[in-house]
C-alpha positions as CSV (number, residue, x, y, z in Angstrom):
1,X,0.0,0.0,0.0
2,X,1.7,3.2,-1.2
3,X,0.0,5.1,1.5
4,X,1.8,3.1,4.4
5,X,5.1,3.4,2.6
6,X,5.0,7.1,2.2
7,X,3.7,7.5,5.8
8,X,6.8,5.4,6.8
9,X,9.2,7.5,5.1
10,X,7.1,10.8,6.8
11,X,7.9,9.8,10.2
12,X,11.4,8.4,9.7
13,X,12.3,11.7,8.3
14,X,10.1,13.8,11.5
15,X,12.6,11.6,13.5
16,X,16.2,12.4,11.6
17,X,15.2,16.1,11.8
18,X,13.8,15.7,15.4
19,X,10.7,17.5,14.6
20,X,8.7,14.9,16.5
21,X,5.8,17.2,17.9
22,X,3.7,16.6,14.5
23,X,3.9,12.9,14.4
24,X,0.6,12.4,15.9
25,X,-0.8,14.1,12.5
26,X,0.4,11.2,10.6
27,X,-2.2,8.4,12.9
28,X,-5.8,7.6,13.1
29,X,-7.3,8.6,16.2
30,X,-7.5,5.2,17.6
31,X,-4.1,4.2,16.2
32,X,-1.2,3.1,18.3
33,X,2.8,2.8,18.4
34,X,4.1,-0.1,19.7
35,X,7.6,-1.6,20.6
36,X,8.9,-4.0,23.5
37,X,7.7,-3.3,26.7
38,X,5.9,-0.5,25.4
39,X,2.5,0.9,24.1
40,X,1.2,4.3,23.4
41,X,-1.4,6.2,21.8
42,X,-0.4,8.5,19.0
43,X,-0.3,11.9,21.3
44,X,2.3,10.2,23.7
45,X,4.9,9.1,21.3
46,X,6.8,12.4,20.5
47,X,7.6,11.9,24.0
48,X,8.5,8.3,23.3
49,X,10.5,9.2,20.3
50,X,12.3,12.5,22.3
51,X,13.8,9.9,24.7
52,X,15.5,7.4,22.1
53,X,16.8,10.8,20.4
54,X,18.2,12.1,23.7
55,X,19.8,8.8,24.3
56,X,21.2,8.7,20.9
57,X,21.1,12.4,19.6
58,X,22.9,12.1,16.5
59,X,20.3,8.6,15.9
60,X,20.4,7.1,12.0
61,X,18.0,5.5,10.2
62,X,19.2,2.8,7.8
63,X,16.3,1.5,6.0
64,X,17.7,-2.4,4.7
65,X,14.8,-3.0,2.8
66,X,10.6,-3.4,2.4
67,X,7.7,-5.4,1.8
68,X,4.6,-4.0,1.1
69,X,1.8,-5.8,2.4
70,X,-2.2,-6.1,2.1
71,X,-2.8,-3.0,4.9
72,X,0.6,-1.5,4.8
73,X,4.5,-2.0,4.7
74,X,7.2,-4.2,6.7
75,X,10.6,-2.5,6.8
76,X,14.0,-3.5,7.7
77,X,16.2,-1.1,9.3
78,X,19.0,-0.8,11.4
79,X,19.7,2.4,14.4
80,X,23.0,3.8,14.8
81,X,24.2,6.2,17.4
82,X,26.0,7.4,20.2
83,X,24.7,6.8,23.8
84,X,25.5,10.1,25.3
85,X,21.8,10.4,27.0
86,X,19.8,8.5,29.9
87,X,18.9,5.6,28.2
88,X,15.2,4.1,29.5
89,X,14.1,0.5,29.5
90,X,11.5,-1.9,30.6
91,X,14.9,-3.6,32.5
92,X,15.9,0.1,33.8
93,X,17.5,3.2,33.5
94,X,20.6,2.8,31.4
95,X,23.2,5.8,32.0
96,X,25.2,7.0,29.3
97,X,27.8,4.6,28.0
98,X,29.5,6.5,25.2
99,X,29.3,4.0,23.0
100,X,28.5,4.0,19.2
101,X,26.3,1.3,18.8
102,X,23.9,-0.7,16.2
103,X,20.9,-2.6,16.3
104,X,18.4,-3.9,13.6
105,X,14.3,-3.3,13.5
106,X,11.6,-4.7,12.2
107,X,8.4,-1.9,11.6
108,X,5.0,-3.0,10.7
109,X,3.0,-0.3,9.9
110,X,-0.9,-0.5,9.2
111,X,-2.3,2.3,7.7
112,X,-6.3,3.4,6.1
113,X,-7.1,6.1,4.7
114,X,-4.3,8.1,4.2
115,X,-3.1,7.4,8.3
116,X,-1.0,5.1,10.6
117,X,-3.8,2.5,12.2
118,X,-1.0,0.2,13.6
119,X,2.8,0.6,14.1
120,X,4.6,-2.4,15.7
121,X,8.7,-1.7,16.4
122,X,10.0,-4.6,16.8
123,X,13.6,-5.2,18.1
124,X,15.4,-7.2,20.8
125,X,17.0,-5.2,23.9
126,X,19.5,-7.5,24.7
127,X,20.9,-6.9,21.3
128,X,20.8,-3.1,22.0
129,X,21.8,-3.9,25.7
130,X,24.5,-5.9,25.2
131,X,26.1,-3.3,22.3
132,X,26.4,-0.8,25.8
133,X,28.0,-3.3,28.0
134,X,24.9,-4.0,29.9
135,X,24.8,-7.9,30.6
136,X,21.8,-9.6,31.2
137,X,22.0,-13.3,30.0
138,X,20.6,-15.5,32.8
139,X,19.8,-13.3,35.2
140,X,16.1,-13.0,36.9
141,X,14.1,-9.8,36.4
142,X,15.0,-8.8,39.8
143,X,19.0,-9.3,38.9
144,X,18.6,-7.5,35.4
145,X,17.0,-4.1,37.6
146,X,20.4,-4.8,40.3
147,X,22.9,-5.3,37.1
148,X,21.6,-1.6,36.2
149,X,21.4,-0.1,39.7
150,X,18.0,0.2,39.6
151,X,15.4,-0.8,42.6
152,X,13.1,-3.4,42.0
């Protein structure tokens, strides 16, 4: 669906130049962004989006390739960038590292009538986590918030 694919390329380039504040214009009102351990409505996610870019502030976007499907698009991409912000979690708070790092999404975006209905992030954090030094393998949910110095 051409629409999905141009919405797709609409946010990922509101995100590069960090104008974030408009991306609920792009979604249906009953539309939702979603991405591991995390839901939210379209009015919450410049806030989402403003914490990856202050964890990462010079973030990339490096679309690897599409698909469209029957409602919308499936991309391939891979994030790049420096963890020189407060990095936030479902396992914790994860303070700046300094590192460059990488790490490979899958997006599946829904969209009718010219707006986002549905936009799944999908990604692993121990991928992401492990690139910044933060171990988690084998430890309980209890151990992954002590490995970050976080309370339970």
């Amino acid at each position: 669906m051409r629409d999905a694919e141009r919405l797709v390329e609409q946010q990922y380039d509101m995100l590069l130049r960090r104008d974030v504040a408009r991306l609920p214009d792009l979604y249906a009102s009953e539309a939702f962004y979603a991405m591991p351990g995390v839901t939210v409505r379209p009015i919450e996610l410049p806030a989402l989006l403003r914490t990856w870019t202050g964890a990462f502030p010079d973030l990339r976007v490096d679309p690897m390739g599409a698909v469209r499907t029957g409602g919308g698009a499936a991309v391939e991409l891979r994030l790049t960038g420096t963890h020189t912000g407060t990095l936030h979690s479902p396992y914790g708070t994860v303070a700046p590292t300094g590192r460059l790092v990488s790490w490979e999404v899958a997006d599946v975006v829904r969209a009718r009538e010219g707006r986002i209905t549905a936009w799944r992030s999908y990604f692993d954090w121990s991928q992401l986590l492990d690139a910044l030094g933060v171990r988690l393998e084998g430890l309980s949910r209890a151990a992954q918030h002590d490995a970050l110095a976080l309370p339970v």
